[in-house]
N, C-alpha and C positions, 0 to 999 in steps of 0.2 A: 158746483160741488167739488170738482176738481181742484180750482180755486183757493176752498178753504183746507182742503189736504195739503196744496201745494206751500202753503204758509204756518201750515202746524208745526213745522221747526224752530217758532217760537216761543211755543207754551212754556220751555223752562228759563227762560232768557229773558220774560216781561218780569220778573220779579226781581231779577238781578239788579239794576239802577241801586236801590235801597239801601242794600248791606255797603254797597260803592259808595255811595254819597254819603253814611251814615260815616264808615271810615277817613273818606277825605276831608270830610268838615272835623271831625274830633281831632284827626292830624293838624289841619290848619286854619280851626277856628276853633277851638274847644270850649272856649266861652260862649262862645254865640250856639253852636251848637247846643249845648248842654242847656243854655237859657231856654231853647227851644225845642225841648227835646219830647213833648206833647207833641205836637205834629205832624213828627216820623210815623203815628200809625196811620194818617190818615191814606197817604201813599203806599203803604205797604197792603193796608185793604185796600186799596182803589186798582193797584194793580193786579192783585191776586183776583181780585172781583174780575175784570177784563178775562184772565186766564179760566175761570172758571166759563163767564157765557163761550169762549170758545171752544171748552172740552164737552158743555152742555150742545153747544149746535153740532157738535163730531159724535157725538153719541147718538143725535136723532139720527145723522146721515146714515152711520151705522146698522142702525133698526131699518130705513128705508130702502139702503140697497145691498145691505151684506156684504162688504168687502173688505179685502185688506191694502193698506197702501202701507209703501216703503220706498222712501226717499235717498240716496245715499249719495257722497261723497268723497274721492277719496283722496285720504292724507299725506300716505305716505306709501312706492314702491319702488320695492329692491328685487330686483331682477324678478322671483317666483314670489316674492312677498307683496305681498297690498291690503294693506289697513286701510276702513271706510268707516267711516264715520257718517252718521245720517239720523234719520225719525223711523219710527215705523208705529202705523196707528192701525189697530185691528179693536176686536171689542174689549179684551184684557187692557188694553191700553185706555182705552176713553171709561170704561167701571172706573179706574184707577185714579186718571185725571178727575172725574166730578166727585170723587170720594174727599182727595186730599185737597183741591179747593174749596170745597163746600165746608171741610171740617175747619181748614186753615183759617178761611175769614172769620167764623164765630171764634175759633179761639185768639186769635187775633182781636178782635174786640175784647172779648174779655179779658183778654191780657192786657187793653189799655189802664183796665181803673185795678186789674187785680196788681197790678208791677210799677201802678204810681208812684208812690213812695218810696221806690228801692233807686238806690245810688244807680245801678247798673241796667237804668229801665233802656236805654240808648243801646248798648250793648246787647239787650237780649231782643228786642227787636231785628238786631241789624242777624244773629245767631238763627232765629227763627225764621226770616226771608229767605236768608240762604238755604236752609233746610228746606224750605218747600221749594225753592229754584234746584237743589240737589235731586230731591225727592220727583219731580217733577219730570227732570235728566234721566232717571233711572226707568222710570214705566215708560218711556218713549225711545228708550234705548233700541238699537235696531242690531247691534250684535253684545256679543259677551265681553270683548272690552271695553266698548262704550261702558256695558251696568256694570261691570268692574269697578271704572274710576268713580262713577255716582254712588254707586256701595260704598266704596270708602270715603268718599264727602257728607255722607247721609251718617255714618260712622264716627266723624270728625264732629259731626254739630252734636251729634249723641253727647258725645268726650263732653265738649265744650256745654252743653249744655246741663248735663248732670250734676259735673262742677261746677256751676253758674256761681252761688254761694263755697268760693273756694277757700274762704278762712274759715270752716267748718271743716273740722278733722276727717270727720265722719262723709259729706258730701267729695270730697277731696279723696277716700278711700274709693267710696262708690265708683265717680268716673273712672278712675285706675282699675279697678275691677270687672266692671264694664268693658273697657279699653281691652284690658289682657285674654280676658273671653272669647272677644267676637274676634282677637288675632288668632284665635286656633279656628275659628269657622272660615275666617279671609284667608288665612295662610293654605288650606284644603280647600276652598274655590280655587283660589290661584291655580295650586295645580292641577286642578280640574280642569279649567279653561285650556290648561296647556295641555294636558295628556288629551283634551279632546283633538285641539289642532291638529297634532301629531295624526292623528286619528284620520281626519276628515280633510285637512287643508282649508280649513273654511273658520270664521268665528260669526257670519252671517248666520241667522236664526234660519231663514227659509233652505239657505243652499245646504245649513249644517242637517237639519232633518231630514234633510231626502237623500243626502248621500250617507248619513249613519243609517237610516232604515235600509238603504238599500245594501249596506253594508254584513248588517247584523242577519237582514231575510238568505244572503247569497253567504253567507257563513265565510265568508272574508277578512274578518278580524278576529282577535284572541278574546274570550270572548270573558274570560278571570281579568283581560287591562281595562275593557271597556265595563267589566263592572266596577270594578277600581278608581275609574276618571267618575264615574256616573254616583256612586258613595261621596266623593271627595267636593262634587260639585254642591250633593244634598246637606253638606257637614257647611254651611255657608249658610246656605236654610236656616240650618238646625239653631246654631249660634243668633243670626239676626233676629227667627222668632223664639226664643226663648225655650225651644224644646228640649229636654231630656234627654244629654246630662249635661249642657250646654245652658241652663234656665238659670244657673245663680246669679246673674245678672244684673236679671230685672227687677227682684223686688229693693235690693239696694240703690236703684236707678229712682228710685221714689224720692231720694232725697235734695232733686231738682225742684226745680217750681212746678207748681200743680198744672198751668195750659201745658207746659211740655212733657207731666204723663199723658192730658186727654189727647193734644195730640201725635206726641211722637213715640209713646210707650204702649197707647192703646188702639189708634185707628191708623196708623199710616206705619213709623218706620217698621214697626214689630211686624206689622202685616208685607215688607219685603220679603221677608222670607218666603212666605205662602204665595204671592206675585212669582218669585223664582220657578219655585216648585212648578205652578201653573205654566210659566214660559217653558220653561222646559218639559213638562210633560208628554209629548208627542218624543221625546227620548228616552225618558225613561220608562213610557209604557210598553216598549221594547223587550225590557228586563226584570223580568218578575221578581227576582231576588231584591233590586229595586226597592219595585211596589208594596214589594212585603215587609222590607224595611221602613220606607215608607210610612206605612199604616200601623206599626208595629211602635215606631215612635212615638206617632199619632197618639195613640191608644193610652200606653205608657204616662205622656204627658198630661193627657185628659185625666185621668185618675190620679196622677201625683200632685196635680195643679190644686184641683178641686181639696183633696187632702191637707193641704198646706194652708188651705184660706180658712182651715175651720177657728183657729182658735189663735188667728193674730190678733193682736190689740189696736195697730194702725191703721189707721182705717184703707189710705194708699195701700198700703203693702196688701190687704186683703185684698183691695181691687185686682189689684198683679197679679195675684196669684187665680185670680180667676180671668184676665185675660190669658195666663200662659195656659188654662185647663182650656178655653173655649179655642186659643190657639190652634190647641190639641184636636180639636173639633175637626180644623179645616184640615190638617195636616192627615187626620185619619181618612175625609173626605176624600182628599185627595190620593190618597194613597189605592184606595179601593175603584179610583178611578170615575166619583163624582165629580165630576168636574164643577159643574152645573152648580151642584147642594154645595160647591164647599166656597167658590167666590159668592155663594146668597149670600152664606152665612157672614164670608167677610162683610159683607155690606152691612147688614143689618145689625150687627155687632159692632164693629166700628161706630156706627151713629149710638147706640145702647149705652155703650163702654163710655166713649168721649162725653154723652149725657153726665153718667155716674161720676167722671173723675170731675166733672166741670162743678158738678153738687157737691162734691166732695169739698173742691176748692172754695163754693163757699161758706161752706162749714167750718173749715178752719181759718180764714178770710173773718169769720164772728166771732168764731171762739180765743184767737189772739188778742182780741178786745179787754180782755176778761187778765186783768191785774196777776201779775204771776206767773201765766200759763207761757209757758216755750214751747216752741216750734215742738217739740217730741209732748209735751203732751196736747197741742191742739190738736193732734194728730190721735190721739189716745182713744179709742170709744167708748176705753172703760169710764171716763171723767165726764163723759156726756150724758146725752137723755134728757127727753121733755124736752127736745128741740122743736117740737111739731109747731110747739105755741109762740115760739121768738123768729122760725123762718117758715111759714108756712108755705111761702112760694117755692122755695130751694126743698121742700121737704115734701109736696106733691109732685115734682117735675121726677127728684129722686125714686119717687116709689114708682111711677110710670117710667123708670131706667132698670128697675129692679125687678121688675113684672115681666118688662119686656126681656131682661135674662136668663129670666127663670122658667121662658118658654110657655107664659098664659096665654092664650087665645084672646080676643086677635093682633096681638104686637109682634112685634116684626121677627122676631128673633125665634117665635112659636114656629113661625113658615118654615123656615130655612135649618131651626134644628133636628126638626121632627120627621124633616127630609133626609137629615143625616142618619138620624136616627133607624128610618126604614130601611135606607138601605145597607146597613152596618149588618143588617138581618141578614140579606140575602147573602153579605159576604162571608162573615161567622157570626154562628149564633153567641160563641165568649165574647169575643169585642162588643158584640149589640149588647150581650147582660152589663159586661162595664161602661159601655156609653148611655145607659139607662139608669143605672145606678148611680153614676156621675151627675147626671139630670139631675136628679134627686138631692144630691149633695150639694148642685150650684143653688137648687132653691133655698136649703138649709142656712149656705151661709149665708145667701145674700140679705133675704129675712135675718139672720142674728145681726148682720150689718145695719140694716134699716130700726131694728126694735134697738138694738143699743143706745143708735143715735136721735132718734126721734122720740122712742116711746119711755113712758115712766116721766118721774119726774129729773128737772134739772140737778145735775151731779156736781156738789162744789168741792175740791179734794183741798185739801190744808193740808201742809208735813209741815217741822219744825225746820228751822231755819240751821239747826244746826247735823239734821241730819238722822238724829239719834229717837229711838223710842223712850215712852215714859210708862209709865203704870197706871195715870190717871188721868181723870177727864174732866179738861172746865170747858165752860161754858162761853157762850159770848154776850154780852151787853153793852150797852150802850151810854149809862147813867154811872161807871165805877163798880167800887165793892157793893153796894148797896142795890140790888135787885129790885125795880117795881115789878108792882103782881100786873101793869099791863104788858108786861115783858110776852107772856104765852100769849096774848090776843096780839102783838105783835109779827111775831112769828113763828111759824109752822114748820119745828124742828124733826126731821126723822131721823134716825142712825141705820145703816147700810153697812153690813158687814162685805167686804170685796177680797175678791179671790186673793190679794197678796198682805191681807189682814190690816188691811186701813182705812181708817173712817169713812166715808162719804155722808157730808150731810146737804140737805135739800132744802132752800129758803124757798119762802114764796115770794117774796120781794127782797129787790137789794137792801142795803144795810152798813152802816159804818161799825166797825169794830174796836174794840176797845182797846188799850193796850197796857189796862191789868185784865187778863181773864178771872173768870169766877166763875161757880158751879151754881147750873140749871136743874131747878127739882125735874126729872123725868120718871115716865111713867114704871112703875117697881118692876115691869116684865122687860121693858126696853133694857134694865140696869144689869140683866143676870146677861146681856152680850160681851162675847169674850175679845179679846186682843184688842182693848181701849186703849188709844194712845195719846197724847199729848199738843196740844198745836195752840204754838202763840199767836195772837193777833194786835199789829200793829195801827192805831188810829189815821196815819199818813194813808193808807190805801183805801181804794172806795172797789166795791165789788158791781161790776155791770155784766147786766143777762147778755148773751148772745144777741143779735138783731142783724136783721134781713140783708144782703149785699144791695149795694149800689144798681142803678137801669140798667148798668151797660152789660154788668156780667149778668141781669137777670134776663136780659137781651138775649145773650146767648143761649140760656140756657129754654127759655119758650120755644125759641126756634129750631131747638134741636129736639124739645119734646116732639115735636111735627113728625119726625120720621122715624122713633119707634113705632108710632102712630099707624103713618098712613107705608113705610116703604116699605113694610111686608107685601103691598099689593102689586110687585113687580112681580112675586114668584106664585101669585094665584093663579089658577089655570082658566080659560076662559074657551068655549066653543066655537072651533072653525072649521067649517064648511070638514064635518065628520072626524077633526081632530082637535086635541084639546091642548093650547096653545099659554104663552105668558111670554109675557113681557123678556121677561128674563131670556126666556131660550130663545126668542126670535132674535134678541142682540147678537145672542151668541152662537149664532147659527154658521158664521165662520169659522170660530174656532173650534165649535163641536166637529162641524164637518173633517176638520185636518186632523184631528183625535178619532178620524173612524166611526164614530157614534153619530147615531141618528134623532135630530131632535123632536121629531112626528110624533107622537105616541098617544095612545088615548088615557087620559087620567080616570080612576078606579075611584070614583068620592067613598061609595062604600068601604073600601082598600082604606083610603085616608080618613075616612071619621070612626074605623075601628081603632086605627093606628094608634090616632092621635088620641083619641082617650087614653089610650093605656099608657102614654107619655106625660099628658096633662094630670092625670093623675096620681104618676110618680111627681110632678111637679108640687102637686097641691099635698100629700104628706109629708116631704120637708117641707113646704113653707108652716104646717103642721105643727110640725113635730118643734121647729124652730121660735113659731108665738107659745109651743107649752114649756120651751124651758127656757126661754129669754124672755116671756112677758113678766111686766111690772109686776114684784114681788113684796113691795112697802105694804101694800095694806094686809096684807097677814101678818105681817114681821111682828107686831108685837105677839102673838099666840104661839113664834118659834123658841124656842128650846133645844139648844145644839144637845143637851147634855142628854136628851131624852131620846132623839133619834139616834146619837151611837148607840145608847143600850140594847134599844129594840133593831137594830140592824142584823138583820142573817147574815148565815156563809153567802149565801150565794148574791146577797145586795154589795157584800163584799168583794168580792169575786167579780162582780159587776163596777165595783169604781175602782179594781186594778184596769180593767179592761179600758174603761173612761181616761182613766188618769195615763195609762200610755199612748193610747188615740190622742190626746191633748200636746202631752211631750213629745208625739212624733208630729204633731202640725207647728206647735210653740216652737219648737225648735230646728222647724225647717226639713227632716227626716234625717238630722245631721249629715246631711250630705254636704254640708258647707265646712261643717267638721271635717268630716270624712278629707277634703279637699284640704281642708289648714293643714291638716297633719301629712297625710302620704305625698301631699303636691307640694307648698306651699315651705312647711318647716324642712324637707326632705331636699328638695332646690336650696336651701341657705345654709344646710348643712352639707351637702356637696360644693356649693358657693365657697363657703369656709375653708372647705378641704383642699380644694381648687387651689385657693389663694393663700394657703401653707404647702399646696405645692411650691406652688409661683415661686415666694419668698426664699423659703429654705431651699430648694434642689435646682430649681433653675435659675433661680438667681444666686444661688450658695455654687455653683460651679462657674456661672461666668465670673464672679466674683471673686472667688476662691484663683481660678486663673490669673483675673488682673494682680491680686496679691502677691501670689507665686512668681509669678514673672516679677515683678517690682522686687521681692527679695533678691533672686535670684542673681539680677541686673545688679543691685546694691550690694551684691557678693564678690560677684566677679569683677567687679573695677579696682577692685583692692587687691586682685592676685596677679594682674601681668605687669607691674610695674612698668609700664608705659612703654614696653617695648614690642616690635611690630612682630616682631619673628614668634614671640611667645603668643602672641592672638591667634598666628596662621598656625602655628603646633596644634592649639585648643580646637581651631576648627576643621584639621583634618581628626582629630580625636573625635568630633562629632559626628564626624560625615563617616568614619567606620564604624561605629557605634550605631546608626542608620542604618548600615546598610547590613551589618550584622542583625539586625532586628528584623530587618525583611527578608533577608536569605532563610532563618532560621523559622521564621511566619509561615514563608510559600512550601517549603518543602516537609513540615511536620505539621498543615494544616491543611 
């Protein structure tokens, strides 16, 4: 056992070779490289696989003997100074290892067949190795500058990776944005880390807690600096996982490839944050101002997260925003001091989330298939529906990702949130009503996310090519001006009126189109729908349904159904010998012990099958609430009548879709906090910028300027008045030199 602790300083360093080889062959073979550039994943899984069976046999060791090991070495020392560099494997560390290789290698497979065709498949390989070699660095880190520089490497693949597609304006914003964010969360670690040293003389984890505890108990330090280092170090947190007001980030961060939302926006780098929090917790549970901060951000995010995913249209971006809400989850966990409930829920979540984005991916992976459609709208969920029947495998795996988020019995994410849940009670009864009402709203969207995309019929959206609306509506055929009557036994035409008043119609089979359009008799109640517009169709395109991805990413996504499934049964409780035990708490039976808490405890099922009803079925009225106003609406549509229900609409139905309509515009549009930011941050910096730099110009460079001028006349003056004689120079400069000295005589004595 020793043995394998004593060689654990390798987990982050087997994945390294990859991005090394991947760069020196492109430098110095580029051809052959590139020829061969299928390959590179096999190594990059074959090593990460290795990395994983060793953070799996360091997690059993873990369970069977409770320990912590930590390895060190040291770097560098100047006389009182010594920086050490080493491993440190405790339970926090091996969760952390089998989380991020077990996620890496499925999305690493899936990333072989989903990034096949992109010029830059070499490159994001060689971006993604590194990242799990950074990532890898960082939860095995053994002091604070160690995860310092693996934060900023994990930070760097972020950059790098967001921009992968960097001739995209828009993806090319996002990393920049990204980027500038998480430097106000890195730039407050920083001096965190530093105001701690000062502090404690240590940046070692174990020497750093026992001497700040013992610090803070014997009232030794000031105790306004050390909440000030202990803020500065959580504001690092806050930015990596996307919490409030530090979240504008991530949904922009979508505009990378879809494996690096599942895995570095969903299950691993965003979850550094929460990782932090956890390492450091035996400090901050010191300072309650802290903790209440803390939970208090927790809380905040969980509510504004959930709030933001209601009424996007991208499908990613919805995901995000419901990872930055359940984020919110562990961040409140932890704040209250579950330790326990808030790494569950990382876990279980993480496998959930990475599920959902990996479905996600192939859903837009089919729907780019489909003549037309660009990257923003494959991404659309208003253009979709009636997916159930062209991916039925990507669309069962989805809904067991969507169950399991929404906290149904028995998936994974039901365990671990319902544990947050209870104990949000004990803390405050507000936070538990908003973390229940939250519940509620992650079921809401993620159902409107699932019925979009799968349910109702297939959505084909047409706009003109020039942009512009019309006022009328043809038809499509296939035989010319001249219409046969088997045209209707052909196809099975509906109209859809869509929230931004444009078409959607719904074939039942593909179909070539014609390129004169002409008008379709339809049925006389279809005809009274309003805002009818215009849409050419050219016979050069051929229109194809969605269809199923490729093994390799269906690969992944089977294998990850397995642990919504079954990895809630780490945090069930199971009877020993008079106490009621799990998996869960016996790993982590060292680090609870160092946090003061006692993992013994007897479990109350009564306690938890009251609970959990009343969670479960907050879950099950948004999912509700979400099949009555997202389910398939075509088959009534001919019976609606827009003109009939304004008539008959009350004050208070009114009243009610002001209410709707600003709940919408405050999710649609973010809670303009991103506004909020363009304006007082953003425009407010480039007009001080501006001002700045008409400083610059005119006053400081207008007086050195101004001087060099002034002398150059001055010079050009006087060479023309002493006619070259010596004695009239030395007159001129004893005139100077009393003219001086008159100037300072008169200075010192009447100032």
């Amino acid at each position: 056992m020793e043995h394998t602790y004593q060689y654990s300083w390798i987990i982050p360093f087997v994945p390294l070779p990859v991005p090394m080889l991947i760069g020196v062959g492109l430098l110095l073979f580029p051809t052959a490289t590139k020829n061969l550039r299928r390959m590179w994943a096999f190594p990059s899984i074959l090593l990460l696989s290795i990395v994983m069976i060793f953070s799996v046999d360091l997690a059993i060791h873990q369970i069977h003997s409770s320990c912590i090991y930590q390895y060190v070495w040291s770097w560098t020392i100047n006389n009182d100074f010594s920086l050490e560099f080493g491993h440190f494997i405790d339970p926090l560390t091996s969760i952390m290892s089998v989380l991020i290789t077990t996620v890496g290698i499925l999305v690493l497979i899936y990333s072989d067949n989903y990034m096949s065709h992109d010029q830059g498949y070499l490159r994001f390989f060689a971006y993604m190795t590194f990242f799990n070699t950074s990532m890898l660095g960082l939860v095995t880190s053994s002091n604070l500058i160690q995860i310092y520089i693996f934060w900023e490497l994990v930070g760097m693949c972020s950059y790098l990776l967001i921009g992968f597609w960097s001739t995209r304006p828009i993806a090319a914003s996002a990393c920049q944005k990204a980027f500038v964010t998480n430097r106000v969360g890195d730039f407050g670690l920083l001096l965190g880390i530093l105001g701690l040293y000062w502090i404690t003389g240590s940046f070692e984890f174990r020497d750093l807690f026992e001497i700040f505890n013992n610090l803070i108990y014997n009232n030794e330090v000031n105790l306004l600096f050390v909440t000030l280092c202990a803020f500065l170090l959580f504001a690092g947190a806050v930015a990596k996982s996307a919490q409030f007001p530090l979240h504008v980030w991530l949904p922009d961060a979508m505009e990378g490839p879809t494996p690096i939302s599942a895995l570095i926006h969903a299950a691993t780098m965003v979850a550094a944050g929460i990782f932090l929090v956890a390492r450091l917790l035996p400090l901050f549970i010191v300072i309650p101002y802290i903790m209440n901060l803390i939970s208090l951000i927790g809380i905040i995010t969980v509510l504004l997260g959930a709030t933001l995913a209601l009424a996007q249209k991208d499908i990613k971006r919805s995901l995000a925003y419901s990872t930055m809400s359940q984020l919110g989850y562990m961040m409140l966990a932890l704040g209250m001091g579950s330790y326990r409930a808030a790494l569950f829920h990382l876990i279980t979540h993480a496998y959930s989330k990475a599920l959902l984005f990996l479905g996600s991916g192939s859903i837009i992976h089919s729907m780019e298939a489909i003549v037309g459609y660009s990257p923003d709208k494959s991404q659309n969920m208003v253009l979709m529906g009636g997916l159930r029947k062209h991916v039925p495998i990507t669309k069962t795996a989805f809904l067991l990702g969507t169950l399991s988020l929404c906290g149904i019995p028995p998936l994974a994410c039901f365990w671990s949130k319902d544990e947050i849940l209870n104990d949000s009670w004990l803390y405050s009864p507000i936070f538990a009503i908003i973390a229940c009402f939250t519940a509620g709203l992650t079921a809401f969207y993620m159902f409107r996310i699932y019925l979009l995309t799968f349910e109702g019929h297939f959505n084909i959206r047409f706009q003109n090519y020039s942009g512009k609306k019309s006022n009328s509506f043809y038809s499509i055929s296939i035989w010319g001006k001249e219409e046969p009557k088997s045209i209707k036994t052909e196809f099975s035409l509906f109209a859809l009126l869509t929230t931004n008043n444009e078409l959607t119609m719904n074939n039942e089979r593909p179909s070539f189109f014609s390129k004169n359009p002409f008008r379709i008799d339809i049925d006389s109640k279809v005809t009274k729908m309003p805002f009818i517009t215009i849409f050419p169709f050219d016979t050069t395109k051929t229109f194809f349904y969605p269809h199923e991805s490729d093994s390799t990413m269906l690969f992944s996504m089977l294998v990850l159904v397995l642990f919504p499934l079954f990895v809630g049964t780490i945090g069930i409780p199971f009877h020993q010998e008079g106490v009621d035990l799990d998996l869960l708490s016996i790993l982590l039976t060292p680090s609870i012990n160092l946090l003061h808490e006692n993992s013994n405890h007897f479990f109350d099922w009564y306690e938890f099958l009251t609970n959990s009803t009343f969670s479960v079925s907050i879950a099950y009225f948004g999912i509700v609430l979400a099949s009555f106003l997202y389910k398939p609406f075509y088959s009534s549509f001919q019976n609606w009548n827009i003109l009939n229900l304004v008539a008959k609409r009350s004050a208070n139905e009114i009243l009610w879709d002001k209410i709707i309509n600003f709940i919408y515009d405050w999710s649609y549009n973010r809670a303009y906090i991103d506004t909020f930011y363009a304006i007082s941050l953003t425009e407010k910096l480039r007009e001080l910028a501006q001002l700045t730099h008409l400083l610059d110009r005119r006053v400081i460079d207008g007086i050195t300027n101004g001087v060099g001028i002034a002398s150059f006349f001055v010079g050009e003056s006087i060479k023309y008045v002493g006619g070259s004689r010596i004695s009239f120079y030395l007159l001129l400069y004893l005139f100077y030199v009393l003219i001086f000295f008159f100037i300072c005589y008169f200075f010192f004595n009447y100032f």
